[in-house]
Structures are given as structure tokens and as C-alpha cells.
C-alpha positions in Angstrom: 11.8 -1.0 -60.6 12.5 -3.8 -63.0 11.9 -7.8 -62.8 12.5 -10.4 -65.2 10.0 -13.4 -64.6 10.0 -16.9 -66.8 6.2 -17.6 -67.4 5.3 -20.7 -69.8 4.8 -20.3 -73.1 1.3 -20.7 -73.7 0.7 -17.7 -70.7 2.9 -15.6 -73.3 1.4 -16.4 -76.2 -2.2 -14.7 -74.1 -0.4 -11.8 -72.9 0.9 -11.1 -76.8 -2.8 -12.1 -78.0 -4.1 -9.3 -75.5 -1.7 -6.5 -76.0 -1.9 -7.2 -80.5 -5.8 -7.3 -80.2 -5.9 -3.8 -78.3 -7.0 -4.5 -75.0 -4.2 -3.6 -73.3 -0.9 -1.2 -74.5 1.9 -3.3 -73.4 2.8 -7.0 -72.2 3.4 -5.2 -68.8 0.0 -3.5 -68.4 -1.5 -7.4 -68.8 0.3 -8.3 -66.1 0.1 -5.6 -63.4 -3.8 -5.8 -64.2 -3.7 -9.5 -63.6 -1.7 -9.3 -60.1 -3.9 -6.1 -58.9 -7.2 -8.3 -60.2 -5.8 -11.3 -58.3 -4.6 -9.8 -54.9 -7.8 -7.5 -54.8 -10.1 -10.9 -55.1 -8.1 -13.3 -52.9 -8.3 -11.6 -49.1 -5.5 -14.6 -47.8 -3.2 -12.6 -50.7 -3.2 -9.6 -50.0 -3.2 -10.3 -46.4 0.3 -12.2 -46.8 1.8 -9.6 -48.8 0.2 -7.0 -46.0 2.0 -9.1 -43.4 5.5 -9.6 -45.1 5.4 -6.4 -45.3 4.6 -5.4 -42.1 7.8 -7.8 -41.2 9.8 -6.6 -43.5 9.6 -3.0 -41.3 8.2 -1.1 -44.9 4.9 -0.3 -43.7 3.6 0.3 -40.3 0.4 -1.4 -38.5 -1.7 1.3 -40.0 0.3 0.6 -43.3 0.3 -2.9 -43.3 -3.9 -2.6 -42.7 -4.8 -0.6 -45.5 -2.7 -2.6 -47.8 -4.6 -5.5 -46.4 -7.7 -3.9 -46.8 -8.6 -3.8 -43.3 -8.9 -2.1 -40.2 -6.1 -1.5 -37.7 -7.4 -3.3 -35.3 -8.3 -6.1 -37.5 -5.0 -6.6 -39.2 -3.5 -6.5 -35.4 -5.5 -9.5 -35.3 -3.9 -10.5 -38.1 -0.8 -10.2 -37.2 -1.3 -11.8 -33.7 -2.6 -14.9 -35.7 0.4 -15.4 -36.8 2.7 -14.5 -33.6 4.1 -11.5 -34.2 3.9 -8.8 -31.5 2.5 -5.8 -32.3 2.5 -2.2 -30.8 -0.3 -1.0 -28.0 -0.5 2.2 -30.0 -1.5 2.9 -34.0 0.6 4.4 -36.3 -1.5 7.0 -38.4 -0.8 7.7 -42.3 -1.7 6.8 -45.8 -0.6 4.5 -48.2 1.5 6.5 -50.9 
């Protein structure tokens, strides 16, 4: 899957500086390192994405919690939180 995204210049200029001094291989290995670095270190992040998610119907409970980073049970709290009904019984299966 491909995405175009506008970023300001001076965030370019970094990601060129990164990838010409050898730290990273490619403009796009900068960025997924920077989401993956942000969404692991801000919980209400990966939570929303978790959720939306979750809504979208592309991941069930069990799903939707290990994206999260949670328990089950804990993202069903989650999810209550925020008003949306979930199901009495737990999907089982792993994240691909």
C-alpha cells in the first residue's frame, strides 16, 4: 500500500540528512520508524488507532487489544469508555 503525505520542508530536509548519513536506507524507513517509535510511546495513540479500528470491523476485541497493547478485558473497558457496545464473549487470535 502506497500514500503520498505533504510534510514541511525543514522535516524533509531531516529525513534526507538521515537516510544520506546512513542511518537509515530509505526516506520511507525514517518514517515508519518514527510512527512505530511514536504510537509505541504514546498509549492514548495507539489506543485510538486500536479503537478506529475496532469500529472500523478490521480487527476484533481480541484484535483491537493487542494492537492496543492491552488485555481483552481492558480494552473492553476501553471501548465502553467511549460507548461502543461490545460482545459478552472474546474473540481469540493473533495479530498478523
Amino acid at each position: 500500500m502506497s500514500n503520498s503525505y505533504s510534510l514541511p520542508p525543514i522535516l524533509v530536509m531531516q529525513i534526507e540528512a538521515l537516510v544520506d548519513s546512513g542511518h537509515f536506507s530509505s526516506r520511507s524507513d525514517v518514517v515508519k520508524e518514527s510512527l512505530r517509535f511514536m504510537i509505541e510511546k504514546k498509549n492514548h495513540l495507539r489506543y485510538a488507532s486500536a479503537v478506529e479500528i475496532y469500529k472500523k470491523g478490521k480487527a476484533t476485541l481480541t484484535k483491537g487489544a493487542e494492537i492496543a497493547g492491552v488485555s481483552p478485558d481492558n480494552f473492553r473497558g476501553i471501548l465502553n469508555d467511549q460507548g461502543i457496545v461490545t460482545p459478552d464473549t472474546v474473540e481469540w487470535e493473533s495479530i498478523e
